[in-house]
Phi, psi and omega in degrees: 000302170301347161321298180282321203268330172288329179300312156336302176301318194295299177304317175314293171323303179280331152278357158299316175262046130261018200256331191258147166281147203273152193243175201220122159266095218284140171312317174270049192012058132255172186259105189226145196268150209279162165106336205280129184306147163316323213271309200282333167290295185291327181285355158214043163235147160321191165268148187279187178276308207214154199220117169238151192223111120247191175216140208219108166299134175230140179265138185209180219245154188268045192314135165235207213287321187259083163014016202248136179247193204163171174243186183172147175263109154284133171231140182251161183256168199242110169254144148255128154237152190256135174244132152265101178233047195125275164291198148232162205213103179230129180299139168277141164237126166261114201045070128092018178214136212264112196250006173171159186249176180198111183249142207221173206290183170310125168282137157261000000 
């Protein structure tokens, strides 16, 4: 039983904390979050070291008009940009919102 209530605490902690947003200290500091539009990240960030455009499937669910659902794959597009300030540091934008960080090795 104590076993199942710690596994339980464990599991609770870590999904709380995804809840919170991740912030970005930008080369001239400012500061910008993760939910921030493409457009308020470049309007208070440098230009980054390096910039990539995909497009990324997502699958999503079909309501249609005669009540029957189903999925389909949609592709939405993906930008990274990448900062170098010591470390490297590359922002994700998912549709056009800056949805998440990913920090990579020492930059030269």
């Amino acid at each position: 039983m104590k076993r199942l209530i710690t596994v339980l605490a464990i599991g609770i902690v870590f999904s709380s904390g995804q809840a919170f947003a991740d912030n970005f200290r930008c080369p001239n500091d400012n500061i910008v979050s993760t939910g921030d539009s493409i457009s308020t990240v470049a309007s208070k960030c440098d230009s980054p070291a390096l910039m990539f455009k995909r497009e990324e499937p997502m699958t999503i669910e079909d309501n249609r008009a005669d009540s029957k659902t189903g999925t389909k794959i949609i592709y939405i597009e993906v930008q990274e940009w990448t900062y170098n300030q010591g470390l490297s540091h590359t922002l994700i934008f998912r549709n056009g919102i800056f949805s998440e960080i990913r920090f990579g090795g020492f930059a030269k």
